[in-house]
N, C-alpha and C positions, 0 to 999 in steps of 0.2 A: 444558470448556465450549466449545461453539463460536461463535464471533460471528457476530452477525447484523446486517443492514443494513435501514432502513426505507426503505421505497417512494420515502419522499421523499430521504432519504441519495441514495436508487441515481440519481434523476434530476438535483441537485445533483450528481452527478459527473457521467454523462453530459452535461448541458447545459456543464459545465466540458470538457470536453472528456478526463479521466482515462481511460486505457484498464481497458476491463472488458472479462470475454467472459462472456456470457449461457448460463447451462447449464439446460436445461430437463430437469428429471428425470421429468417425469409419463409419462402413458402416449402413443402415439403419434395417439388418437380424440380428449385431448383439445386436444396441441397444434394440432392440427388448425383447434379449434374458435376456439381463440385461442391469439395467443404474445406475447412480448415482440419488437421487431424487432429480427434479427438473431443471435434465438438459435437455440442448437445444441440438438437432441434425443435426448437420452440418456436413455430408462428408469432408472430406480433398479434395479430390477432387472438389468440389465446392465452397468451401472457399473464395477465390478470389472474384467472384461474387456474393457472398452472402453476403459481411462483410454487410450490411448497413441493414441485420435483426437482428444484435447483437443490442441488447436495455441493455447492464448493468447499473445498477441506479448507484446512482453518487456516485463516492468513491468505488465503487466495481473492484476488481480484476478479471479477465476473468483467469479461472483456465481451462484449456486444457487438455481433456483426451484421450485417445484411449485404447487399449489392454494390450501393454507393456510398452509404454510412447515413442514409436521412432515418430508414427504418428503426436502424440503430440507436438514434438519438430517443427516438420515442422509448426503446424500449429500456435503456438506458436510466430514460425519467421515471419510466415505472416504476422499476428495481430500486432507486435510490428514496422513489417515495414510499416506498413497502421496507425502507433501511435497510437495503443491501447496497454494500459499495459496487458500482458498477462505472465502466467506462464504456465508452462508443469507439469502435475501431475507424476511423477518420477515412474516407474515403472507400472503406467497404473492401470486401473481397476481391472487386475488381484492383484497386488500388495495391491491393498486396500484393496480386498476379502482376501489376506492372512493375515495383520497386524491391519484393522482394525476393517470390519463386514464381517464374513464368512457366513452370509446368502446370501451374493452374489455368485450368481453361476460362477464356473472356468469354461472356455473352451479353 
């Protein structure tokens, strides 16, 4: 099972100031369209051969987003199976535009 973090968890940490590093798994149109700040964009599809551009500083959690959070899950399992601690952000980016900053655009 992989853990997941909800919208509001991720910002409780962030505002705490915990280190996290933002993995954005979607596609590269839609980070585009909107991201979380300060995150990395990595395709799900790519993943696999790209883990060794993950740079999170030490002690930082690798928090996994996409759309709705299923992308996430996958990519989640990657990372944790390559042993990197990772989490999946629980209903995705959409879900943080609803609970936490609705200046992110829904699509």
């Amino acid at each position: 099972m992989i853990p997941q973090i909800s919208p509001l968890e991720l910002k409780r940490w962030l505002d705490a100031g915990q280190p996290v590093f933002l993995l954005d798994v979607r596609q590269p149109e839609e980070h585009a369209y909107c991201a979380l700040p300060g995150s990395v964009l990595i395709p799900l599809g790519e993943l696999p051969t790209r883990l060794e551009e993950l740079e999170p500083a030490a002690g930082a959690t690798v928090v996994v987003y996409c759309h709705h959070g299923v992308r996430s899950l996958s990519g989640a399992a990657i990372l944790r199976q390559a042993g990197i601690d990772a989490v999946s952000l629980a209903g995705g980016i959409d879900r943080w535009s609803l609970t936490v900053d609705p200046s992110v655009p829904r699509y």
